[in-house]
C-alpha positions in Angstrom: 47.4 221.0 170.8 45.8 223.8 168.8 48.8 224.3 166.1 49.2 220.3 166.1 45.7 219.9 164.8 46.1 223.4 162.6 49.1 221.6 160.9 47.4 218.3 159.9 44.5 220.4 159.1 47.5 222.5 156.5 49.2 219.1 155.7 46.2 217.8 154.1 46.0 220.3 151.0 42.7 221.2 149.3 41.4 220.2 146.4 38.4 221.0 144.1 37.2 218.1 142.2 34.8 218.1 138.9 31.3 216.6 139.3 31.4 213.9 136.8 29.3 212.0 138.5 26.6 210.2 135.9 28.9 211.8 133.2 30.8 210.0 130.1 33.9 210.4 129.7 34.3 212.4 126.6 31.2 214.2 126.2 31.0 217.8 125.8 29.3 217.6 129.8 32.4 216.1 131.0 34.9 218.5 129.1 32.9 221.4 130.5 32.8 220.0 134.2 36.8 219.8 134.1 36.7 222.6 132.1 34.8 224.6 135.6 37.0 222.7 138.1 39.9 224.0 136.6 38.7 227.5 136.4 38.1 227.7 140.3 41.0 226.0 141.0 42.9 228.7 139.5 41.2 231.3 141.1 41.4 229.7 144.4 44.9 228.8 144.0 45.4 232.8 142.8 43.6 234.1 146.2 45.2 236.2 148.0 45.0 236.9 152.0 45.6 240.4 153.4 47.3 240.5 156.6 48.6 244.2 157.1 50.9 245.1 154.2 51.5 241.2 153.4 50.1 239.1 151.2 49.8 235.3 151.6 48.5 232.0 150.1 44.9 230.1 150.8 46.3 228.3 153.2 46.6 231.3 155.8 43.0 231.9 155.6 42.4 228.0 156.3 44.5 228.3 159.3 42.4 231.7 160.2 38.8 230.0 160.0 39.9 226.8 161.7 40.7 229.1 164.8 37.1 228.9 165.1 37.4 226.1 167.1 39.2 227.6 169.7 37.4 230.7 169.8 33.8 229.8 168.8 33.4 231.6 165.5 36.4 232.5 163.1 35.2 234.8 159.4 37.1 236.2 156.5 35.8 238.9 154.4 35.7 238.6 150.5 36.8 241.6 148.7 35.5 241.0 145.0 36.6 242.0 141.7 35.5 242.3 138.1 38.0 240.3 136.1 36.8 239.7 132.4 33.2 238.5 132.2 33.8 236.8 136.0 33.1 238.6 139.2 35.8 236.8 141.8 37.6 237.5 145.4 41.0 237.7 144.6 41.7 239.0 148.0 40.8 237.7 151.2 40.7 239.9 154.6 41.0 238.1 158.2 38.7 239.6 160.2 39.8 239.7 163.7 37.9 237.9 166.3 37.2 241.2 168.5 35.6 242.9 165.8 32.9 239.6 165.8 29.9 240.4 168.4 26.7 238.4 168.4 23.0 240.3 168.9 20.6 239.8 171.5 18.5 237.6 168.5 21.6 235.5 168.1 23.1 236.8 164.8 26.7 237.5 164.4 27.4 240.7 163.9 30.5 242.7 162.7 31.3 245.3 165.7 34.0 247.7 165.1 34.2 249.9 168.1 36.8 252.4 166.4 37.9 253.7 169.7 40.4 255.9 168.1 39.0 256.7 165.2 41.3 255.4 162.9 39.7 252.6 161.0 37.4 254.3 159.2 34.6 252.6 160.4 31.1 253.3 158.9 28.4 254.1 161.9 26.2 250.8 161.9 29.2 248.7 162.9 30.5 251.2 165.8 27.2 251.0 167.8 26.4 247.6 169.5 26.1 244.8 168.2 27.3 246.2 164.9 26.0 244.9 161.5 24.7 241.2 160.9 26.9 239.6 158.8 23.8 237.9 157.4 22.6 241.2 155.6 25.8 241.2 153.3 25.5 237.2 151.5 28.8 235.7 150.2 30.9 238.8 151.3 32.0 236.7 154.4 32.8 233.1 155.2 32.2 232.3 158.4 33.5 229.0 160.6 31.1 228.2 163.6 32.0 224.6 165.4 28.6 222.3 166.0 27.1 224.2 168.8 25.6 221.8 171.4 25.1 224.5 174.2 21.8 226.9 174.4 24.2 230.2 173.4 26.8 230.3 170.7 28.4 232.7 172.3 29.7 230.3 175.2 30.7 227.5 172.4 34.5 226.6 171.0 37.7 225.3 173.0 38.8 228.4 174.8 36.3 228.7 177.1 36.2 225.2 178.5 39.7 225.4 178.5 39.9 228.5 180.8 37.6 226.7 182.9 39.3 223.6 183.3 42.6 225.6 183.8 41.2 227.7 186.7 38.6 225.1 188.4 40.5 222.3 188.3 
C-alpha cells in the first residue's frame, strides 16, 4: 500500500512554475519571473541526495519525506554551498528516522545517540532529546502528516497499523 502510493506520488513529477500572475506578457516583470523559475528549476533539478557513498536525483528525497506518513515525521538536511553570488543546497542528506526524537515541549529534535562513537556527533545531539531542529531555520525540511491526536509523537500510519495488526 505504502510503495503504491510512493509511486503515484514519483509518477507525478514536480514542477516549479513562474508567478505571472497579474503580469503582461512581455514586460521586463514577466521576463524576470521566468527568468527566477528557471533558475530554481535548475538548481532543483541539479540537487543531489546523499545516501552513503551514492548519489541520487530529487526524487529520492521525495520518496524519503513522504515516508512521513508512515512514520509520523520524515526530514532531510540541507548542506549549502556558495556557488557565484548564490548561496544553494546542492546536496541533500536523509536523515534517518531514529536519529528524530521529540522534547517534552513538543519540538522535534535531532538525537544522535552515537553509541559507538563513530559518527562524530557534536554533544547537544547525544544527550536527550538532542537539538530542536527549530534552532537551525532552512537547514532541514521536515514532512509531518495533519496531526489530529493530542501528541505528535503517536501520529502517522505505522502505529495504527501495528495496532490493527495485533488487536484485531
Amino acid at each position: 500500500l505504502l510503495s503504491t502510493r510512493e509511486g503515484a506520488l514519483l509518477s507525478c513529477g514536480w514542477a516549479i512554475t513562474a508567478d505571472i500572475d497579474g503580469l503582461e506578457k512581455g514586460t521586463p516583470e514577466y521576463a524576470d519571473a521566468e527568468e527566477r523559475a528557471d533558475y530554481c528549476r535548475g538548481v532543483v533539478g541539479a540537487m543531489r541526495v546523499k545516501v552513503g557513498e551514492h548519489h541520487f536525483g530529487i526524487d529520492r528525497a521525495i520518496a524519503h519525506l513522504s515516508d512521513g506518513v508512515y512514520k509520523g515525521v520524515s526530514a532531510i538536511e540541507l548542506l549549502w554551498s556558495k556557488m557565484g553570488e548564490s548561496l544553494i543546497p546542492p546536496t541533500l542528506v536523509l536523515v534517518e528516522g531514529r536519529r528524530l526524537a521529540w522534547s517534552e515541549q513538543g519540538k522535534l529534535c535531532f538525537f544522535d545517540q552515537d553509541l559507538y562513537g563513530t559518527s562524530g556527533a557534536i554533544p547537544a545531539s547525544t544527550t536527550y532529546p538532542g537539538i530542536p531542529l527549530s534552532d537551525y531555520p532552512s537547514k532541514f525540511v521536515v514532512h509531518i502528516p495533519r496531526v489530529n491526536g493530542d501528541s505528535p509523537q503517536r501520529e502517522g500510519l505505522g502505529r495504527l497499523l501495528l495496532w490493527l495488526a495485533c488487536f484485531r
